[in-house]
Structure formats: structure tokens, C-alpha cells
One Martini backbone bead per residue (centre of mass of N, CA, C, O) as a GRO file, in nm:
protein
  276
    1UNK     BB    1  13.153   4.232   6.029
    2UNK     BB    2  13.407   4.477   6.096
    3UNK     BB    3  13.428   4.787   5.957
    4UNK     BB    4  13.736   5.052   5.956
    5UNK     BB    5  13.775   5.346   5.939
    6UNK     BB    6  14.096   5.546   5.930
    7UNK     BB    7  14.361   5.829   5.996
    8UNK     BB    8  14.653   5.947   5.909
    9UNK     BB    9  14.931   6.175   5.900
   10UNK     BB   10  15.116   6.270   5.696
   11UNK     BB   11  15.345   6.468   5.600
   12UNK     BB   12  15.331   6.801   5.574
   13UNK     BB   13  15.454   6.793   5.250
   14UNK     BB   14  15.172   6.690   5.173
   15UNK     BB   15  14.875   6.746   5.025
   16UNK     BB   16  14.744   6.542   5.185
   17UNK     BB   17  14.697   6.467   5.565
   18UNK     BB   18  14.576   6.192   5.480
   19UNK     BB   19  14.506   5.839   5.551
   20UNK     BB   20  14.326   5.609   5.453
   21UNK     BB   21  14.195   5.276   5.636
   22UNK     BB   22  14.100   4.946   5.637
   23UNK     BB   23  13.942   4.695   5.878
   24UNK     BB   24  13.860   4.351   5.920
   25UNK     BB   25  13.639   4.211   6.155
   26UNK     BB   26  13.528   3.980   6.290
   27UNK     BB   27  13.293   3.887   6.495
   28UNK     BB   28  13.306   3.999   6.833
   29UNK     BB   29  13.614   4.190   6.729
   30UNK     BB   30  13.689   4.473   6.854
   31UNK     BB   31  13.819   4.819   6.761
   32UNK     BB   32  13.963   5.066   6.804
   33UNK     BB   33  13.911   5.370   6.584
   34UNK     BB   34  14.185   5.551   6.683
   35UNK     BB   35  14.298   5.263   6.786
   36UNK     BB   36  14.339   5.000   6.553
   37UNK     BB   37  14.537   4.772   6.736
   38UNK     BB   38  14.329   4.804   7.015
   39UNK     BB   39  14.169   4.645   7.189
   40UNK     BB   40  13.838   4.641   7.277
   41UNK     BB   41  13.620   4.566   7.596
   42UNK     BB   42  13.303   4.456   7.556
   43UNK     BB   43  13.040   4.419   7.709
   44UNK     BB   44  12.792   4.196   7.568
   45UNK     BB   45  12.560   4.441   7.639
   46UNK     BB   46  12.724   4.675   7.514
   47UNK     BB   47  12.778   4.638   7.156
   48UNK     BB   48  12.473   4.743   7.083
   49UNK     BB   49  12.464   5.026   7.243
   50UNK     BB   50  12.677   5.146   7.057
   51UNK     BB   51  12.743   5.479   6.946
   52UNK     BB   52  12.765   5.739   6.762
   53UNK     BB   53  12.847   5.993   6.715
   54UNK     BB   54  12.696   6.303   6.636
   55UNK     BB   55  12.906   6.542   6.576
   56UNK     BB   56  12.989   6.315   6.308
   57UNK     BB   57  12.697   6.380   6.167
   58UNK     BB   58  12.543   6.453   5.876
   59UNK     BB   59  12.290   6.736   5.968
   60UNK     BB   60  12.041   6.897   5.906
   61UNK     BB   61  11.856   7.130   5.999
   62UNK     BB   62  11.573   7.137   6.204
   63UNK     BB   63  11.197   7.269   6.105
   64UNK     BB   64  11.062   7.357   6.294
   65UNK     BB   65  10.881   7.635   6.187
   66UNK     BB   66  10.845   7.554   5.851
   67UNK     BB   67  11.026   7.756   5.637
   68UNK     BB   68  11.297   7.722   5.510
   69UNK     BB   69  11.582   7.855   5.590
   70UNK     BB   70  11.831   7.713   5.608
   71UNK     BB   71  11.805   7.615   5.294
   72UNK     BB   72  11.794   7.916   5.186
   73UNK     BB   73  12.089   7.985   5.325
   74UNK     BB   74  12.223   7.764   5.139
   75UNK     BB   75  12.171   7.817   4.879
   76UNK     BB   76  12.294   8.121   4.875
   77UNK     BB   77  12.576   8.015   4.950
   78UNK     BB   78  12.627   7.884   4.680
   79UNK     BB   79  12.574   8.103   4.501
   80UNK     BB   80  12.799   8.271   4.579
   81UNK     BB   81  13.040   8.116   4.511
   82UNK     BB   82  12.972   8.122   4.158
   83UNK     BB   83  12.992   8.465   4.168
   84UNK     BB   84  13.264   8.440   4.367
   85UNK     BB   85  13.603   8.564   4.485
   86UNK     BB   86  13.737   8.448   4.748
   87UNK     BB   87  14.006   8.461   5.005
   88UNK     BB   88  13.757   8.410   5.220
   89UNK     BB   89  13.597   8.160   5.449
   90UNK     BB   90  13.311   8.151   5.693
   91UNK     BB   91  13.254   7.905   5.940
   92UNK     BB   92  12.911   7.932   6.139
   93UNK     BB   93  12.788   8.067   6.381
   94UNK     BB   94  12.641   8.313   6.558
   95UNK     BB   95  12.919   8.447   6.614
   96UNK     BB   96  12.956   8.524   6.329
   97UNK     BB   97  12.719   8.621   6.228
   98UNK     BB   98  12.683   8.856   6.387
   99UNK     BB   99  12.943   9.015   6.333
  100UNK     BB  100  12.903   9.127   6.054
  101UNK     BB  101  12.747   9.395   6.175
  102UNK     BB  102  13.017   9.514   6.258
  103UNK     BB  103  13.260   9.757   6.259
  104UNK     BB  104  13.484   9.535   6.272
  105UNK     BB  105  13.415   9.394   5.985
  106UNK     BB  106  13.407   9.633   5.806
  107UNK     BB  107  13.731   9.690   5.873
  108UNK     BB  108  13.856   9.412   5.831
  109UNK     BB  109  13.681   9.221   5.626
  110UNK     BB  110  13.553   9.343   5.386
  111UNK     BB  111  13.843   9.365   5.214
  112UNK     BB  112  13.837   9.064   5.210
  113UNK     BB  113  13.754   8.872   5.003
  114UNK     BB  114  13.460   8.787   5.237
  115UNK     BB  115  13.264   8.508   5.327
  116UNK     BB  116  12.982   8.457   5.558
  117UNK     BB  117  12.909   8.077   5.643
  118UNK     BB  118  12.676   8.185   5.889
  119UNK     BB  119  12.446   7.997   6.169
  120UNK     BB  120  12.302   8.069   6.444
  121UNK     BB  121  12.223   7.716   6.503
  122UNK     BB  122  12.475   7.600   6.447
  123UNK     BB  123  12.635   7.249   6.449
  124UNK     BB  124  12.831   7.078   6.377
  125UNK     BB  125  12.676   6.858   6.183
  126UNK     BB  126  12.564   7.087   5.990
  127UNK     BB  127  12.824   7.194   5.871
  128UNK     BB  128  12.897   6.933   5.744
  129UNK     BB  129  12.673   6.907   5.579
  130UNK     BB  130  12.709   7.173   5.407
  131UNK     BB  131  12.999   7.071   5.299
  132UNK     BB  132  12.889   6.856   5.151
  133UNK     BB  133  12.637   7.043   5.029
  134UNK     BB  134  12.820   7.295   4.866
  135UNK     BB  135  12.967   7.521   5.062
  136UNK     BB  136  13.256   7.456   4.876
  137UNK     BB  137  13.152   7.471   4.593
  138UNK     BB  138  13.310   7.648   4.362
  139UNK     BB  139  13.569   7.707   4.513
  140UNK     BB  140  13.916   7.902   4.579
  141UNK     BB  141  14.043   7.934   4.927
  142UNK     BB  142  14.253   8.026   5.080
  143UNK     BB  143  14.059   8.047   5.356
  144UNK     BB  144  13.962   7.921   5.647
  145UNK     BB  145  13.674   7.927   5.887
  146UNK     BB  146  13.614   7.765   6.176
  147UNK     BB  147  13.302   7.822   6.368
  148UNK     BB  148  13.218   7.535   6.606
  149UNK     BB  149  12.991   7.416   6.898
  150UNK     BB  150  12.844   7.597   7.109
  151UNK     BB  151  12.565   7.452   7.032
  152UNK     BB  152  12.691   7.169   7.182
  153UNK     BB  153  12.551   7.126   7.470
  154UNK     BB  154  12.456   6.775   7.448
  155UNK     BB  155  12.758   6.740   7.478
  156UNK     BB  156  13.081   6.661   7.488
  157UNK     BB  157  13.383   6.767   7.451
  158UNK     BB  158  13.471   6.513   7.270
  159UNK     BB  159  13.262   6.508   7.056
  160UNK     BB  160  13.293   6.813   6.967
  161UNK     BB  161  13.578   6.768   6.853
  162UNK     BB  162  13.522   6.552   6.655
  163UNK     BB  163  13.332   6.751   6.518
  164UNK     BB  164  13.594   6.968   6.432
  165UNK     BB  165  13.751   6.740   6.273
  166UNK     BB  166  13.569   6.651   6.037
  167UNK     BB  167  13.558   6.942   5.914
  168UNK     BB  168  13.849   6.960   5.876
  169UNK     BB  169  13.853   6.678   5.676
  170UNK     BB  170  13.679   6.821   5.477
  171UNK     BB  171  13.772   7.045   5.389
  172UNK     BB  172  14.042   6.935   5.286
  173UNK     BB  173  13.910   6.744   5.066
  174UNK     BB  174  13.819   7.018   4.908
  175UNK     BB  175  14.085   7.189   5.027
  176UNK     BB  176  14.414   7.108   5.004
  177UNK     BB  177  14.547   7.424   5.024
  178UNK     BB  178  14.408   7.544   5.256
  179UNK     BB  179  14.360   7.737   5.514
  180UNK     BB  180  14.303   7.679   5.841
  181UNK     BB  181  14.083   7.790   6.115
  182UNK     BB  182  14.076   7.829   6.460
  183UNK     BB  183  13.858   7.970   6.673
  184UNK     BB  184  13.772   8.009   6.992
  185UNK     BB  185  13.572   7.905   7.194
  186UNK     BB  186  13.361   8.104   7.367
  187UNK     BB  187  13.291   8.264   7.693
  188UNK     BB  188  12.986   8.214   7.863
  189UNK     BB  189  12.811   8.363   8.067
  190UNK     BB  190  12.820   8.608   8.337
  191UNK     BB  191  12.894   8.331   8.494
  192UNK     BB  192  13.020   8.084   8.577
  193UNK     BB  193  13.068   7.749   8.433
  194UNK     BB  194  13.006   7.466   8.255
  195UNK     BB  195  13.041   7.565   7.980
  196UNK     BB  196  13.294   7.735   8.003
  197UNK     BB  197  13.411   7.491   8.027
  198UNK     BB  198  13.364   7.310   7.789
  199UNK     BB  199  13.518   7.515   7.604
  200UNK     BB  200  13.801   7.518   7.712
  201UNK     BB  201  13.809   7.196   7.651
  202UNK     BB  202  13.756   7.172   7.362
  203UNK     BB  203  14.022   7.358   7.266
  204UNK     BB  204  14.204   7.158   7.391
  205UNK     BB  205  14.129   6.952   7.185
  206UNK     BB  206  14.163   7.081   6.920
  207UNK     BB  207  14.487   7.164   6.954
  208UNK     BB  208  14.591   6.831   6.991
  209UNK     BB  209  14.448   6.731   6.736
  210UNK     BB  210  14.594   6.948   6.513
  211UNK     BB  211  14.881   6.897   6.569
  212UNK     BB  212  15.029   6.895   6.258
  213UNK     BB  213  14.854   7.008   6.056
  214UNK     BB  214  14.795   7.107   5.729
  215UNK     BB  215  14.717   7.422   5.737
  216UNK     BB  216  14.618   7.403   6.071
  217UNK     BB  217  14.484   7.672   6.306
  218UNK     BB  218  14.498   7.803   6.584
  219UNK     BB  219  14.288   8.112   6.770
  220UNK     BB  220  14.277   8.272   6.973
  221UNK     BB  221  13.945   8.527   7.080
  222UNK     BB  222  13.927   8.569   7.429
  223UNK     BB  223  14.042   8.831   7.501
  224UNK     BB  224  13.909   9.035   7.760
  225UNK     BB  225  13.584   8.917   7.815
  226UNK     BB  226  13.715   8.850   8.123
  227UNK     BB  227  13.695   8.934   8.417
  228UNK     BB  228  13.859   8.957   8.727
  229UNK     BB  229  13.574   8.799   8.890
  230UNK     BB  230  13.447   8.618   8.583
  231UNK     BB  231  13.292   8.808   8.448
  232UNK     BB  232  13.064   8.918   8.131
  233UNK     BB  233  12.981   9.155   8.007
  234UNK     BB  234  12.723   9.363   7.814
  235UNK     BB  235  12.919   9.519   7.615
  236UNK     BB  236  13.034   9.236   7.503
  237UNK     BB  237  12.775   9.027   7.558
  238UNK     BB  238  12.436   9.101   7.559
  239UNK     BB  239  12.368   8.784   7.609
  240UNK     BB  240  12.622   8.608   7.717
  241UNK     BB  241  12.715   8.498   7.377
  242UNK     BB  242  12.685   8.737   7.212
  243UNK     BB  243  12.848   9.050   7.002
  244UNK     BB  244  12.938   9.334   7.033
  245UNK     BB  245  13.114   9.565   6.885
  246UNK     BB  246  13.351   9.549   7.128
  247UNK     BB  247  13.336   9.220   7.127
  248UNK     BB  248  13.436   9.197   6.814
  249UNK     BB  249  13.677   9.350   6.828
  250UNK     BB  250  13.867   9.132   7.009
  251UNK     BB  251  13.816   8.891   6.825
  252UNK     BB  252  13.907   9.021   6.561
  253UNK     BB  253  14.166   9.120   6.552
  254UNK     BB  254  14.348   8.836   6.579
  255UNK     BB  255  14.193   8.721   6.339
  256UNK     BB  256  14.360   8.916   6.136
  257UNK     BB  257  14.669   8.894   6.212
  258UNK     BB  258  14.647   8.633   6.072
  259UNK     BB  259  14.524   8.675   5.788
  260UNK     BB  260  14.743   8.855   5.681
  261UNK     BB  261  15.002   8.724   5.713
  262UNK     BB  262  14.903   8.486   5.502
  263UNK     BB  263  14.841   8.655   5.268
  264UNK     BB  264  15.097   8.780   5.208
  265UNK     BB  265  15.290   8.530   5.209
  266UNK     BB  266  15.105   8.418   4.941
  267UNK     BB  267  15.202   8.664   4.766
  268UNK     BB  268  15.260   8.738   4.498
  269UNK     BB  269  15.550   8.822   4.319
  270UNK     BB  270  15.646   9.070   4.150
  271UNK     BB  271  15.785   9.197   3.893
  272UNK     BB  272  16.066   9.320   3.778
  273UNK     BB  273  16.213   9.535   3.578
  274UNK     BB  274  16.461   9.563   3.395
  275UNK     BB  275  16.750   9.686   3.390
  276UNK     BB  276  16.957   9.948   3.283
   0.00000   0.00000   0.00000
């Protein structure tokens, strides 16, 4: 017996935009799980063969060093949602991390009642087992910002996607009432690449599924970055993917103008005083 579940969308006006489904189909007879209505025809051999996606199965970060660092990270960030009261809190990886020491994140996010719960090496399926395992429980942020993908370099741009929405659909679950932010995964390496097409291709997937889901919003975050005849300045990323002071600031201005944005339209009118 094969059994399915996938996600339909409320109306927008619902408290929550997902609506789960269960199908049991006899042996031998399968269907896609994104469209479970339509038969997919699958050679004998090949039945046993499909795998699930790895970037939509929450997987802890492996401890190559031995050291136990990103679990005392993990552990560290669940202290701070008990301790602290933000009003953003940020998931993400490398890019994001580097950036929280930079003048423009001082300048922009500090401010904002901002925790970022952003690791250095995390790919979508970290992110999601962190995700599962407290990294949002006992905190409750207007908005989140979710990037990441671009250090899942060994998947396809599709299976990426799907691993950046399976976020969106878990953050949801914890977060109903919360903004979700996705800043475009940015283009690396000194010159074109094949990594630059497919995070371009990632982002491109990313906008098309999320289109239409409730509180929900991407957000280019990479202009100016390439230069007009192709390459990346070592000005604007150090090391060709990771962001100096200068690279930050590019990045961070357009998703603070968002951030702000939302927070001021969402901010409770004071009360007037009964006039004279």
C-alpha cells in the first residue's frame, strides 16, 4: 500500500495556507506526490529505486571535527528565543552569518529587535531539522527571514527548491501569523559559473512556488554584485561568496526597506486622546 500526503493552499484569508491530504493507492499502482491525481508511469526497475529528495529530510549538520560545535549552536539559539523577545529572527547560513559582523548589519538589523540563527555550513535539510528540534519554539517574531540552499551544491536546482519549501511550510506550522522573508540566493564565484546558473535557477523556483502563499515574500538581495563584464569584486565578496562590509551593505539595504516596511504597517495605532 503506498500512502501519500501533500499540501493544497487555503484561500489567503486563512489562518493557515496549507491544507494536508492523505491517498492510499494499492501496490504497484503509484502517483505523483505534487499532482497525486495523475498517474506516473514508472519502468519495473526503477519502483524500487526512487529516493526521496535529501533537502526536504531534516538532518542534523555531521560532526566531522568531533567537536560538537553546531549542536552547541543549536542549543545556544533555542536559549536565546527562552531570554529574548525579537521582533525578526533570521535562518540561515554562511551568508548570513558573516554578514551579522558587518557596519551595515549594525546599522540596519541591530536595532530591530533581530536574533540571527544563521550557521556557517548549513544546507535546507539543517536548517529544517533545527527548525523541528526548537529553533523557533517559545519565540513568537513578526517575521522571519529564511536563506538558504546555496551550500547544497551536490542537489539539483529543483530539489533545492523544494527543500526551501518544505521550510517555509514548517515554519509556518510553528510561526501561523508570521512574515516569511526569502532573500535571493546570491551569485558566486569570481566569474560565471555553473553554481551561479543554478542558484539564479533555484531563486527562479523559489518565486514560482511561493507565488500566492499567505505572508509569504521573496526578495532580490543581489544587485550590484556583478560587475558588467560578468565577474564578482573581491571588494564586494572576500572569498567569491561570502560578503565584505561593502557587500553587506548591497545586500542588507533592500531587505531592511522590506523589513521596515512590514514591521511599521503592522505597528498597533497609539490610542488619541479624547479631544477637548
Amino acid at each position: 500500500m503506498q500512502t501519500i500526503i501533500y499540501c493544497t493552499p487555503y484561500p489567503r484569508s486563512h489562518r493557515c495556507p496549507f491544507k494536508l491530504h492523505t491517498i492510499s493507492y494499492p501496490p504497484g499502482q503509484s502517483r505523483s506526490p505534487i499532482h497525486p491525481h495523475a498517474e506516473t508511469s514508472l519502468p519495473a526497475e526503477s519502483k524500487h529505486s526512487t529516493k526521496m529528495n535529501p533537502c526536504v529530510i531534516p538532518t542534523p549538520l555531521p560532526d566531522l571535527d568531533g567537536d560538537k560545535r553546531w549542536n552547541s549552536i543549536h542549543r545556544r539559539f533555542i536559549s536565546d528565543c527562552r531570554e529574548k523577545d525579537p521582533d525578526v529572527i533570521v535562518l540561515g547560513d554562511c551568508i548570513f552569518e558573516t554578514v551579522q559582523d558587518s557596519e551595515a548589519w549594525n546599522q540596519y538589523f541591530a536595532p530591530l529587535h533581530c536574533l540571527n540563527f544563521s550557521i556557517r555550513d548549513d544546507c535546507t535539510e539543517h536548517v529544517l531539522w533545527r527548525i523541528e528540534n526548537g529553533a523557533l519554539d517559545n519565540v513568537n517574531p513578526k517575521i522571519v527571514v529564511l536563506h538558504v540552499g546555496t551550500n547544497n551544491v551536490k542537489n539539483s536546482a529543483e530539489e533545492v527548491a523544494e527543500g526551501v519549501l518544505a521550510n517555509v511550510t514548517k515554519i509556518r506550522q510553528k510561526l501561523p501569523n508570521a512574515y516569511i522573508l526569502l532573500p535571493s540566493l546570491l551569485p558566486r564565484g569570481q566569474q560565471p559559473n555553473k553554481l551561479r546558473e543554478k542558484n539564479a535557477s533555484i531563486n527562479d523556483l523559489v518565486n514560482a512556488m511561493t507565488k500566492g502563499l499567505y505572508r509569504v515574500q521573496t526578495v532580490a538581495i543581489d544587485k550590484g554584485l556583478v560587475q558588467s563584464d560578468g565577474s564578482i569584486s573581491h571588494h564586494d565578496m572576500f572569498d567569491y561568496k561570502n560578503l565584505t562590509n561593502a557587500g553587506a551593505k548591497k545586500i542588507l539595504e533592500p531587505l531592511y526597506d522590506l523589513l521596515s516596511q512590514i514591521l511599521n504597517e503592522n505597528e498597533p495605532e497609539n490610542d488619541l486622546p479624547p479631544s477637548e
